[in-house]
Structure formats: structure tokens, C-alpha cells
C-alpha positions in Angstrom: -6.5 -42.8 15.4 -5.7 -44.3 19.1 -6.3 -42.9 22.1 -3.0 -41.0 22.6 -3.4 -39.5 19.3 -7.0 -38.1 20.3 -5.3 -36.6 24.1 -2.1 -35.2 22.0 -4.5 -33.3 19.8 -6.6 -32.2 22.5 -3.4 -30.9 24.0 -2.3 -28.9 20.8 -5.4 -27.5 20.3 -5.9 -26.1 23.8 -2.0 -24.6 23.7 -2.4 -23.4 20.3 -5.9 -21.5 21.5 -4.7 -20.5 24.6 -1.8 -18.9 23.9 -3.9 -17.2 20.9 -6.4 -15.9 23.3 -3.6 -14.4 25.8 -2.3 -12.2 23.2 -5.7 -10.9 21.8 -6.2 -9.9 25.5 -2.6 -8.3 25.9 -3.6 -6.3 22.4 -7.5 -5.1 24.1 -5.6 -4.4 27.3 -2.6 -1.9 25.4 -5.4 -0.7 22.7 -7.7 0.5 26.1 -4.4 2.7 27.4 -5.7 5.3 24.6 -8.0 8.4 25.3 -11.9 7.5 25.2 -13.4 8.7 22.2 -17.0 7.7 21.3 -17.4 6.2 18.0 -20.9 4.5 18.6 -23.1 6.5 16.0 -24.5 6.4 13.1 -24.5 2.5 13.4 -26.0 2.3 10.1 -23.4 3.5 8.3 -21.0 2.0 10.4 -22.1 -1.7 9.9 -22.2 -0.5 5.9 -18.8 0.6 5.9 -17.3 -2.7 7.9 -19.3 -5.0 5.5 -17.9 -3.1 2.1 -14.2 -2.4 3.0 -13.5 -5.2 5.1 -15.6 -8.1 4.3 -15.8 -7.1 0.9 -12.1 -5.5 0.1 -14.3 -2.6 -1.7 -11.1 -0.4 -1.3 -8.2 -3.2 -2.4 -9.8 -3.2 -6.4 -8.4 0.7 -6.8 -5.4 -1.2 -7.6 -7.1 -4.0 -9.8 -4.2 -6.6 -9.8 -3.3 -6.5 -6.1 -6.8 -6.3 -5.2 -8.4 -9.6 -7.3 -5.5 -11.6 -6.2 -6.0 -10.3 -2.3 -9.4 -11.2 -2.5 -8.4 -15.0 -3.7 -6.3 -15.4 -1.2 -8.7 -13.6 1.8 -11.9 -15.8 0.4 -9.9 -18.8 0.0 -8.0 -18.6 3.2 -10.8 -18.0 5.0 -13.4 -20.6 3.4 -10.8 -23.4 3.0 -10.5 -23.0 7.1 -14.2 -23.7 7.4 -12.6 -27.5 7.0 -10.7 -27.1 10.2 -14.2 -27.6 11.9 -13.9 -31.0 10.5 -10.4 -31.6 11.4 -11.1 -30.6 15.0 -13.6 -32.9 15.2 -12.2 -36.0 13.4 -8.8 -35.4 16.2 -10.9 -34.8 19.0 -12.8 -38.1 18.2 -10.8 -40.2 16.4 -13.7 -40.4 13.4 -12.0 -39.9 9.5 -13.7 -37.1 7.1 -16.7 -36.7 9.7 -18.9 -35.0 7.1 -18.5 -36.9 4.3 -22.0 -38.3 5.4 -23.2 -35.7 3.6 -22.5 -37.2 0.3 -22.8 -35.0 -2.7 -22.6 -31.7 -0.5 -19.5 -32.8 1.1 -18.1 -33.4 -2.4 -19.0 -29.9 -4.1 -17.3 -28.2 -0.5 -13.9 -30.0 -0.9 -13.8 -29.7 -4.3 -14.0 -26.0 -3.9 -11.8 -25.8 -0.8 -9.2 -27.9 -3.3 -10.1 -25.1 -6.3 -9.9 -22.3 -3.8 -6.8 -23.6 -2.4 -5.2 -23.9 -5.7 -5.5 -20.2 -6.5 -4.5 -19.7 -3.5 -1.5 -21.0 -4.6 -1.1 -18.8 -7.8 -1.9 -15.8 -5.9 1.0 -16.1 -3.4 3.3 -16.9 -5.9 2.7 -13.8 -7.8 2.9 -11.9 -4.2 5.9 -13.6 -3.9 7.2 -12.3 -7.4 6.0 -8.8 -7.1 7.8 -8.5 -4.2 10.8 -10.1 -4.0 11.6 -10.2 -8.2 9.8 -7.2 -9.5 10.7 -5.0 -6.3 7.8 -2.8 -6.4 8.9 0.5 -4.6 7.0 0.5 -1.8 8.2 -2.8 -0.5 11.5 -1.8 -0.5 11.2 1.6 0.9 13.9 2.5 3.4 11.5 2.5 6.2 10.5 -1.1 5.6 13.3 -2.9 7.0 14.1 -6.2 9.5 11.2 -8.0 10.3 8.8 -5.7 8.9 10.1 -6.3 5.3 10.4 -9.9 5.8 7.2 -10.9 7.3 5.3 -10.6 4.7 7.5 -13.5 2.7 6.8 -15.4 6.1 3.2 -15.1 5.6 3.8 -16.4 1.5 5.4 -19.2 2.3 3.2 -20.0 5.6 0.4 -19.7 2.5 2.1 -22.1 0.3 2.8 -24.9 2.4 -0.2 -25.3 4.0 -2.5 -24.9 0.9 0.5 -27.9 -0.1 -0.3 -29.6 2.5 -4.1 -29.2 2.1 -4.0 -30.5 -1.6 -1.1 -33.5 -0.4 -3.6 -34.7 2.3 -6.6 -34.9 -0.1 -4.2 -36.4 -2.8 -3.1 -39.3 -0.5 -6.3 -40.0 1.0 -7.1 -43.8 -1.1 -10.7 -44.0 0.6 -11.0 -39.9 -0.5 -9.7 -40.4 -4.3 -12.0 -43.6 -5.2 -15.2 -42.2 -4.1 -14.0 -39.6 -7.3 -16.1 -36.9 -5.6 -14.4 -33.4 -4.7 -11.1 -34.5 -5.8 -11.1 -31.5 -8.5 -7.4 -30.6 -8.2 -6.0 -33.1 -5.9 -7.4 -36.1 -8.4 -4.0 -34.4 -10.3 -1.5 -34.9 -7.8 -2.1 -38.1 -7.3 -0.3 -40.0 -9.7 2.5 -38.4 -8.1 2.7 -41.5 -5.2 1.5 -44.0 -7.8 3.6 -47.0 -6.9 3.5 -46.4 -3.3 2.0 -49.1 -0.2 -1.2 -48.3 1.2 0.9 -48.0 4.3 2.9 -45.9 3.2 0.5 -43.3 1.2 -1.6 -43.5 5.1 2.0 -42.3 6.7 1.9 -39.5 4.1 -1.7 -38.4 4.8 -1.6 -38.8 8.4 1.8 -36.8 8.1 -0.2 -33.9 5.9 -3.1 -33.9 8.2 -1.2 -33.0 11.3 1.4 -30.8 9.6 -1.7 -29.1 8.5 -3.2 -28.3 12.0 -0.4 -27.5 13.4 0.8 -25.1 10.9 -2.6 -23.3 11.3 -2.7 -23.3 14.9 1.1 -21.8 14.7 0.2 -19.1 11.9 -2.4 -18.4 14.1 -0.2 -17.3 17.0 2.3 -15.7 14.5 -0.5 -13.5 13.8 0.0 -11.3 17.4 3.7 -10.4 16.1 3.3 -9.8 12.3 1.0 -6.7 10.3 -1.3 -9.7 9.2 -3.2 -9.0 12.3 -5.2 -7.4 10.1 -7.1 -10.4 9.2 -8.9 -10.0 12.4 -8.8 -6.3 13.2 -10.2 -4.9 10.0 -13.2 -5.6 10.7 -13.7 -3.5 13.7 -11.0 -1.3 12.6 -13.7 -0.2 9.7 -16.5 -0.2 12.0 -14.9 2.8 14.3 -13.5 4.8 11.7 -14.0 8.7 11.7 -16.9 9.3 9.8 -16.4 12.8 9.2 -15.8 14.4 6.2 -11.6 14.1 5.1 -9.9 17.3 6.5 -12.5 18.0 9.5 -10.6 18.1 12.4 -12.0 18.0 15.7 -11.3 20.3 18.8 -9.8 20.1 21.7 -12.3 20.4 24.4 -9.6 22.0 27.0 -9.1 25.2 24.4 -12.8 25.1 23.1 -13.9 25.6 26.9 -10.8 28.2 27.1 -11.9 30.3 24.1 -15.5 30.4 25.6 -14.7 31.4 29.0 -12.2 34.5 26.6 -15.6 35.3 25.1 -18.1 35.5 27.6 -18.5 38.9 29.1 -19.4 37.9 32.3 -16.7 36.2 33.3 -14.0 36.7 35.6 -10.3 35.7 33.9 -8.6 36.0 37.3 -11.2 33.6 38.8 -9.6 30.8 40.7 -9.8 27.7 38.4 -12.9 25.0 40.2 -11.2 22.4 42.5 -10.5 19.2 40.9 -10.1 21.0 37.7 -6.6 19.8 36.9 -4.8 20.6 33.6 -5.4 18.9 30.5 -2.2 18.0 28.3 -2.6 19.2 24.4 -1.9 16.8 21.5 0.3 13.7 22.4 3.5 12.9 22.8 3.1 9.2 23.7 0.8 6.6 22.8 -1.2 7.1 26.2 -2.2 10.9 25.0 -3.6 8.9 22.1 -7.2 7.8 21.5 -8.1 3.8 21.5 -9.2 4.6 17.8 -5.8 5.6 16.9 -3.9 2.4 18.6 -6.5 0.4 17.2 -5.1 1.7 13.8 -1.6 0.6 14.5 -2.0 -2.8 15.3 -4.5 -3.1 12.1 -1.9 -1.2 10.0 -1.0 -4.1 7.1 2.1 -2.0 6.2 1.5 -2.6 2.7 2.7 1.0 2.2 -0.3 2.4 -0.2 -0.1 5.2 2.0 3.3 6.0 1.7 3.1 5.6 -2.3 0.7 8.2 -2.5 2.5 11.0 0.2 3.4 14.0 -1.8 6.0 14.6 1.5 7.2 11.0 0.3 7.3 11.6 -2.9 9.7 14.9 -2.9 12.3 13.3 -0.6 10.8 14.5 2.7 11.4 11.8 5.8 7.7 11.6 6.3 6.5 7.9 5.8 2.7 7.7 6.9 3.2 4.0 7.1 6.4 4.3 9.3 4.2 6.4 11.4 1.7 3.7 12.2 4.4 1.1 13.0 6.3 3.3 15.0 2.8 4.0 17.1 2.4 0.1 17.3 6.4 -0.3 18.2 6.3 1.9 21.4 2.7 0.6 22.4 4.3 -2.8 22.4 7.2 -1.8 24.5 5.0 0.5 27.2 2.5 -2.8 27.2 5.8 -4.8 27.8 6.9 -2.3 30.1 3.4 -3.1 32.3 4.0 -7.1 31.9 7.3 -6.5 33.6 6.0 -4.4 36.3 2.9 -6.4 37.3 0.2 -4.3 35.8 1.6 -1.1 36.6 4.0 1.2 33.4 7.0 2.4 35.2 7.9 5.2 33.5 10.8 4.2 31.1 12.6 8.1 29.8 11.0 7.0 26.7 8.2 8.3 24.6 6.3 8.0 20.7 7.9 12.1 20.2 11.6 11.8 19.4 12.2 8.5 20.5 10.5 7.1 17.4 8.8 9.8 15.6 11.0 13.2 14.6 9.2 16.7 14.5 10.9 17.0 11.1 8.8 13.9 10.1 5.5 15.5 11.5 6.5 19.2 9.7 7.0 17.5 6.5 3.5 16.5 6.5 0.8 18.4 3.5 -2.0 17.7 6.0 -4.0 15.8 2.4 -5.2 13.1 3.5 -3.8 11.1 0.6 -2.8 8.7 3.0 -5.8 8.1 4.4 -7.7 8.4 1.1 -5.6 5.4 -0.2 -5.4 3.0 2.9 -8.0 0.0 2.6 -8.9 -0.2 5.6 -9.6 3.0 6.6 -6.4 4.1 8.9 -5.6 7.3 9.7 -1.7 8.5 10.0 -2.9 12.0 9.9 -5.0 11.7 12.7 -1.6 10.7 14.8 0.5 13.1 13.1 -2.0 16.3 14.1 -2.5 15.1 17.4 1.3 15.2 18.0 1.7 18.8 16.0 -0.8 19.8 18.5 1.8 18.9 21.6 4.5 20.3 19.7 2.7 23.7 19.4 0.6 24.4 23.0 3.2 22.4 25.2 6.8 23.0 24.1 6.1 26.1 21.7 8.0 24.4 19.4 7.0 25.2 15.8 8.7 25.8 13.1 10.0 29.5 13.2 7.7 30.9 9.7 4.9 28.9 11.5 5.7 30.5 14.8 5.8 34.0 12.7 2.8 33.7 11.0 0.7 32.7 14.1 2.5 36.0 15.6 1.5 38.1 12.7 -2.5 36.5 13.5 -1.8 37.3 17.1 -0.7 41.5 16.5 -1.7 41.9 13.3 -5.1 39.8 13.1 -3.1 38.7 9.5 -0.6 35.7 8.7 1.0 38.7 7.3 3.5 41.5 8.7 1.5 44.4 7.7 0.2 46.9 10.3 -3.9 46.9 11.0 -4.3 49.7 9.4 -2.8 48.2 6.3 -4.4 45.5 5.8 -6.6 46.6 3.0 -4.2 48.9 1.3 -3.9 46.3 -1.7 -7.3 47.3 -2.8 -6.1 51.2 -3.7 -3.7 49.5 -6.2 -6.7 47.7 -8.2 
């Protein structure tokens, strides 16, 4: 390698990091618009929970076939890029297979990058199949359309070519293939160039080796726009999940404090309110009324629409898709963080907001409330959590519940009943038994 080569790769790898590291910092600045909500305890359980689910897919097996071959393709991807250490090295300096000083270590780690990389292989192509041949139903859902539905094809064939391009490079690598040592898979491919110059089969691995590099450093940028974000995300995603039992919700402070102040004897109801004490809006209606916690679910969200498989609301016909929920959340805090690229720092309001704009009230009425949804996601999202908190607005903001809901919190309110009985027949059913 000359010396331009060494400057042109120092030059790709600072663009290709750079623009990386922009986005991760546009993604912390729009995930920190949400509401604080403190997720620091129980630390313990916490670390246990990150290290099971996301490090160790505990929650993709449920569904044995998509979770074995997820796990190839997370421990493969993720070990065979351990080699991208040496690559950085080898362009930076101009050196060729920097570690292969390590001699019979170097050869058991390439020939299990090659072995991983070939099942790699396998595994996307059944990905491939499952989705695009077989048609599973919950890849070709109505609410996964456009670029949703065809990123994850993106990501197969990103997959394919550069564990191709992995296996080429080793394959056309004559100092590599005679020293006969790591060359599990690609001692196979070889033959293929039989015939060919020295020259030439040089041109073909130099070719592979920067194809390579640069199609990681570009599939690591295409991360920012497409659901495998979750890659990265699930880890802390995991870590800050709500460790409470399914189906505990937690209260608002504003009516907790409200309801204490109603039952406190001492207290005056016509007292003026303290100075400074300014009103607190109920539930959400945009993703700023959100918590961080919830945002941080919708850019981890890997839209691989378990949720929405399991939804009884789905599953009867209702409109309510919890994963069309999540990306909705992540759609509009894309545009409000646009929205404060455009206007230096600052969100203009835009007329525009997470309610109606993206997500209906009939889609938020439809929902059971199960937690099936969050049950079956892998790693640990909540669409319920969003879906309550925007129920919430709907009721104590805009008094706009469905009318039997609306009658049977009247009926609570005169009657101290869901029902419309009278008081003082409330208990009339037991003279009948």
C-alpha cells in the first residue's frame, strides 16, 4: 500500500466515523426532549436483564427458528467485526494481516470469522426467504409499508455482500491460502480464480478489502435511518426498562397531589394555588409530553412486528398496530428534531403533533390494555406505556372518551357504581339470592 492509499483511508475512516457520531448525538439530543423519569434502581437487576435479553437474545428463542438464526447472524456480525481492528490498522499503516504474527491464534480467529461468516450467510438467506417468498403475516402487514418494509431486505443484502466480500478477500489472498491456516471456508472458493495472474488475484483482494471497509463504514451510517439501530440501542434500551410488575401503572403526580389536597381536612379548596405553581398537562399528545424512556423505545423499536402478531385488537380487525405505534412515535420525533435543526436549536411550533397527526384515538380505544405486546417484544418495549399516556390526555384534557366510557365514569361519579343504579340500590341484587 503507498502513501496515498494510507491518507485516502485515513480520510474514509474519519468521514465514515464522523458522520456516525453526529447522528448518535442528534438521536441523545431528540431522546432527552422526553419527560425525566428515573430509571437508576435496582442496578442489579438491571445489568441482569441487559446481559440476558440483549446480549444474550434470551427473549428471541420463544420463537425457536427466528431466534437461532438471529443469534448467528448477531454473534457472527458482531465477532467477524472484531477483524476490522485489523483492517484499520493494516490501512492506517500500510502493514498486510498485522496479526498474523500470532501464528496459530491468528489462524483459529479467521477460520472462525470465515465459519461464522458463512452462516452468516445461510441465515440471511433464509431471512430473505421468510420474508419475501414465504410472506409471513407480519411482514406484510398493512402498516409496514415504503421504507419500513423494505429496509429490512436492505439490511439482507448489506449482510450478504459483505460476508461475500469477507470470504472473496480471504479466498484471493495467495500469501493467506499457502500458509493453509484459517482458510476453513474460503480454502473452498478458491479454485474459483484458479487460472488467474498473481496480479490479477492482488487486484481482486485489494478490490474486496476496500469494498469491505467501506461497506461497513456505510452500513454503519445507514444504521441512524433504518429499525437496525437496534444493534446498538438494545442494550441500554433493556437496562432502563420498567421493572414493575406487567399492568402496574404509575400515577400522575399532578392528580396524586390533587386527590390528597381533596382528602385532607385541613385544607382550604378555595386557597390561592403557591406562586410558581403553574399547571401540569395530563398524558401526552406529542412526543415532548413523553418520558426519555418511551423515545428511547422508538428509536430501539426493530419493527419486527411480534408485537403486533400477538395484539388481540390486531387480531379482530381493530386499527391498533402496537408496532405502528412505536414508529409513528419515532416518525414525528424525527420531524420535531428536524424541526430544531432547521431553526438553530430552537422547535418552532409546526400545527403538528404525535395525537391525530399520526396516531388516531380510534387506534388508542381499540387497545385491551394486555400487555401482550409488551410480553412478546425482545427487547423489552413498551407500546402500552405510550398508548396510556395518550388515553390519559385524551380523558383529563379534551374530555374526550368514548361515550360508554364517559357514562361509566359518570355512573362512578353519582352513583359510586360503573352502573346506573341509584345508591340505595346498589345491593338490591343480594335480596334475589
Amino acid at each position: 500500500m503507498n502513501y496515498l492509499d494510507n491518507i485516502i483511508f485515513a480520510v474514509l475512516l474519519v468521514l465514515g466515523f464522523g458522520y456516525f457520531f453526529i447522528n448518535i448525538k442528534k438521536i441523545s439530543r431528540n431522546i432527552n426532549l422526553g419527560k425525566a423519569v428515573d430509571r437508576t434502581d435496582n442496578s442489579n437487576i438491571r445489568w441482569k436483564n441487559m446481559a440476558m435479553i440483549a446480549l444474550g437474545q434470551s427473549k428471541m428463542v420463544k420463537r425457536p427458528i427466528a431466534g437461532i438464526l438471529h443469534i448467528i447472524v448477531y454473534v457472527g456480525f458482531v465477532i467477524i467485526n472484531i477483524e476490522l481492528l485489523e483492517i484499520i490498522i493494516d490501512g492506517l499503516f500500510g502493514t498486510h494481516r498485522i496479526f498474523s504474527s500470532l501464528g496459530t491464534l491468528y489462524g483459529v480467529l479467521i477460520g472462525s470469522f470465515e465459519i461464522l461468516a458463512f452462516l452468516v450467510l445461510v441465515a440471511v438467506t433464509v431471512f430473505w426467504i421468510r420474508r419475501n417468498v414465504i410472506k409471513l403475516k407480519r411482514f406484510i402487514n398493512p402498516d409496514l409499508k415504503g421504507f419500513p418494509k423494505n429496509d429490512a431486505n436492505y439490511i439482507l443484502y448489506f449482510e450478504m455482500v459483505l460476508m461475500t466480500l469477507f470470504l472473496v478477500m480471504n479466498a484471493t489472498d495467495v500469501h493467506f491460502q499457502l500458509s493453509n491456516s484459517g482458510n476453513v471456508i474460503s480454502q473452498f472458493i478458491a479454485p474459483i480464480f484458479t487460472g488467474i495472474s498473481d496480479n490479477s488475484l492482488h487486484l481482486i483482494e485489494r478490490t474486496a478489502w476496500w469494498l469491505h471497509i467501506s461497506g461497513i463504514l456505510i452500513f454503519l451510517n445507514y444504521l441512524y435511518f433504518s429499525k437496525h439501530l437496534h444493534i446498538l440501542l438494545a442494550f441500554p434500551n433493556t437496562y432502563f426498562a420498567d421493572l414493575n410488575p406487567l399492568g402496574q401503572l404509575d400515577n400522575l403526580e399532578a392528580v396524586t397531589k390533587e386527590v390528597k389536597l381533596m382528602m385532607d381536612p385541613n385544607a382550604d379548596p378555595y386557597a390561592t394555588p403557591p406562586e410558581g405553581d403553574v399547571h401540569v398537562k395530563f398524558g401526552a399528545s406529542d412526543v415532548q409530553d413523553l418520558n426519555w424512556v418511551q423515545l428511547l423505545n422508538a428509536y430501539t423499536c426493530t419493527e419486527c412486528g411480534r408485537c403486533t402478531s400477538v395484539c388481540p385488537a390486531n387480531q379482530t380487525g381493530k386499527k391498533l398496530s402496537p408496532r405502528k405505534i412505536m414508529m409513528d412515535t419515532r416518525d414525528r420525533l424525527e420531524e420535531v428534531g428536524k424541526n430544531i435543526d432547521t431553526n438553530k436549536g430552537l422547535f418552532i411550533p409546526d400545527n403538528k403533533s404525535l395525537l391525530n397527526d399520526y396516531i388516531t384515538p380510534e387506534e388508542l380505544w381499540a387497545c385491551t390494555s394486555c400487555n401482550a405486546c409488551v410480553e412478546e417484544c425482545p427487547i423489552s418495549i413498551s407500546p402500552l406505556s405510550i398508548i396510556i399516556d395518550m388515553r390519559r390526555y385524551l380523558v383529563m384534557e379534551q374530555s374526550a372518551a368514548p361515550m360508554p366510557l364517559n357514562a361509566m365514569m359518570t355512573n362512578v361519579e353519582n352513583n359510586g357504581a360503573p352502573w346506573q343504579y341509584n345508591q340505595q340500590d346498589r345491593l338490591n341484587w343480594k335480596n334475589e339470592i
